[in-house]
C-alpha positions in Angstrom: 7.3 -13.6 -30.6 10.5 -13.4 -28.9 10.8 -15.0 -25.1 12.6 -13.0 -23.5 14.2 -15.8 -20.5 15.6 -18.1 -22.6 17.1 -15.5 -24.9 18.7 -13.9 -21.8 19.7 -17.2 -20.4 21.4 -17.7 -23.7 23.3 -14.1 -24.3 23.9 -14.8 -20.1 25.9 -18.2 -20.4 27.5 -17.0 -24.3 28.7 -14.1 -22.6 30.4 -16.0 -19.8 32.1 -17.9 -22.4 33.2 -16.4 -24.9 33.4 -12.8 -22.8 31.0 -11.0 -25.5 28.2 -11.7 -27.9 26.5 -10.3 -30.8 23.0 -12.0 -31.0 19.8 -12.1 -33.1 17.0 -12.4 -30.7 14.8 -13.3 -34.4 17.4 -16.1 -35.1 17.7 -17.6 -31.5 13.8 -17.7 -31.1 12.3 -21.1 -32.1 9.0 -18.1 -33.5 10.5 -16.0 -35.9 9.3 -12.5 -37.3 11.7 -10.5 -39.6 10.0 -7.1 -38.8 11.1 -7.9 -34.8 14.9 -8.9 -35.2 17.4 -6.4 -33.7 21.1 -6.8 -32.6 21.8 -7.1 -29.1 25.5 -6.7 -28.1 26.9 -7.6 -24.1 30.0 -6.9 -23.0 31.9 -8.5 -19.4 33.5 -5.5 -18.5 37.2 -5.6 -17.0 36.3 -5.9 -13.4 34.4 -9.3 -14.2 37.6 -10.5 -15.5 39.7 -9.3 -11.9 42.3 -12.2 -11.6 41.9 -13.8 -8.0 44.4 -12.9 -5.4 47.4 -15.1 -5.4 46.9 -15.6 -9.1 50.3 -17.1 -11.1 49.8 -15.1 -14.4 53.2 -16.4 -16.3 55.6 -19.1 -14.8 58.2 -19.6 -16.7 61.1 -20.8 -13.7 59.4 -22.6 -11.2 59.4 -25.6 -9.4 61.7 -24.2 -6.7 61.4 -24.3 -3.2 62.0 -21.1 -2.3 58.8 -18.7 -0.8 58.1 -15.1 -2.0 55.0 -13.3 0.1 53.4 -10.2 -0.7 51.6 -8.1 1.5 49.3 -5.4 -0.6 48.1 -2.9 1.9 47.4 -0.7 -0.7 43.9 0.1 -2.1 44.9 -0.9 -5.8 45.5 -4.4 -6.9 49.4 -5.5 -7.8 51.1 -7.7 -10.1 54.8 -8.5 -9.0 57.0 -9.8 -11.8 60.0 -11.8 -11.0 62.9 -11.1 -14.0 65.7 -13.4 -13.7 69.2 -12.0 -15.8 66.7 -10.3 -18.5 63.9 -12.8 -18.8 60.7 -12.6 -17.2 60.5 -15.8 -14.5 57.2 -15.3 -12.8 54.4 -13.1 -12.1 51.5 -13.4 -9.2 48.0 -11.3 -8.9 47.5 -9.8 -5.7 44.6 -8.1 -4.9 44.0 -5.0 -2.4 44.4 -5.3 1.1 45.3 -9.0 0.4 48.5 -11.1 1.1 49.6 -13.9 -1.4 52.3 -16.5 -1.3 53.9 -18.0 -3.7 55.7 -21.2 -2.7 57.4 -22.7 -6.3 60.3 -20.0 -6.9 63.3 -21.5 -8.4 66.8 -20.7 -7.1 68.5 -17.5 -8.1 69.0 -14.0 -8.0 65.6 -12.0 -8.9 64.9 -8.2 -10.1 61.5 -7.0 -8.3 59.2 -5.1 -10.5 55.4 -4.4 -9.8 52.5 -2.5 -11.2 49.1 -1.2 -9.6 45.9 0.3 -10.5 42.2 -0.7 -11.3 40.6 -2.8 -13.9 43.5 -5.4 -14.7 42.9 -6.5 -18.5 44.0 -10.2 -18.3 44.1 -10.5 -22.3 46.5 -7.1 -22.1 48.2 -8.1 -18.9 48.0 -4.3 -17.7 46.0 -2.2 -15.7 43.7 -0.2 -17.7 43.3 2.6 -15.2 45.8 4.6 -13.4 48.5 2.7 -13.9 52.2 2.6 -12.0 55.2 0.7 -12.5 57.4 0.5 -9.8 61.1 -1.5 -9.6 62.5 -2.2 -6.4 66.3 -1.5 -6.3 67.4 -4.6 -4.1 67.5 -7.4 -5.7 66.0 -11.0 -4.2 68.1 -14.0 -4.0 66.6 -17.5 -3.2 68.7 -20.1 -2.0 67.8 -23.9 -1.6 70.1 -26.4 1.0 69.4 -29.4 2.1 67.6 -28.1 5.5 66.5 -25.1 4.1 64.8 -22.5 1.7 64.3 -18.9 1.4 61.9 -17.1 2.7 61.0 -12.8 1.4 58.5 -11.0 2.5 57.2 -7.4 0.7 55.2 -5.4 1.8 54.0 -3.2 -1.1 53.1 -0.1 1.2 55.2 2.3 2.8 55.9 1.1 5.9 58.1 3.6 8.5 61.5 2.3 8.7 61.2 -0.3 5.7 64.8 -0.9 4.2 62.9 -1.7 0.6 63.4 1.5 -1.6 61.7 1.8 -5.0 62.0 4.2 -8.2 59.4 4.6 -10.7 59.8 2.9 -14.1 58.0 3.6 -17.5 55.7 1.5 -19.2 58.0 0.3 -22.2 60.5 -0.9 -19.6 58.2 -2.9 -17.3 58.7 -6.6 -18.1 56.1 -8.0 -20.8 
């Protein structure tokens, strides 16, 4: 007979893992009966895998000194993406009605680009759910001195008299 605690403990801590499993309880059970084995599939679903707020998902020019904060007042979550000249530099998660800093951003001049929505799939790096991409049509530029460093705030909702204007952007051109 199949016990049903350890075989749980052991789907539990395979799931965690390796995100899903496909299991035996006949061939995990010390006891086995052919006539009792049956598949038993779990599944982590999305919001398990929610990146946590502040989150560097890809870094590819850091190491700077310059600071870029993010204020999400919204009630979706938000990845920014950095894009320096046409290649991705770095992107951060920020969840809803959260603020995250990120303090390593390398000199330059930056494009802004940012997506919301629910269920973030980290191995897709999208939002599976009512997804928007949104550009901002300044662009940022950190500088670095010897005294010095810069400092950019966003604020990701509309805020009366912001001076931060966006345009929607499709899907094929949001930065990968």
């Amino acid at each position: 007979m199949v016990k049903p605690r350890p075989l749980a403990g052991a789907i539990l801590a395979s799931v965690l893992l390796t995100g899903s499993i496909a299991a035996t309880p006949a061939a995990a059970s010390t006891a086995s009966t052919a006539s009792t084995a049956s598949t038993v599939t779990v599944s982590i679903t999305e919001a398990a895998a929610r990146p946590s707020n502040g989150k560097i998902l890809y870094s590819r020019y850091s190491r700077g000194l310059g600071t870029l904060k993010v204020k999400n007042g919204n009630r979706t979550d938000a990845v920014i993406t950095l894009v320096r000249g046409r290649s991705k530099a770095l992107s951060v998660y920020v969840r809803a009605r959260s603020t995250a800093s990120v303090r390593v951003v390398r000199d330059g001049t930056y494009t802004i680009f940012y997506t919301s929505g629910y269920r973030f799939s980290t191995s897709r790096g999208r939002f599976t759910r009512n997804p928007s991409y949104r550009r901002f049509d300044k662009r940022l530029r950190f500088v670095t001195t010897s005294t010095s460093s810069t400092i950019w705030t966003l604020t990701l909702t509309p805020t009366r008299g912001g001076n931060a204007r966006t345009r929607g952007v499709s899907p094929g051109d949001f930065p990968a």
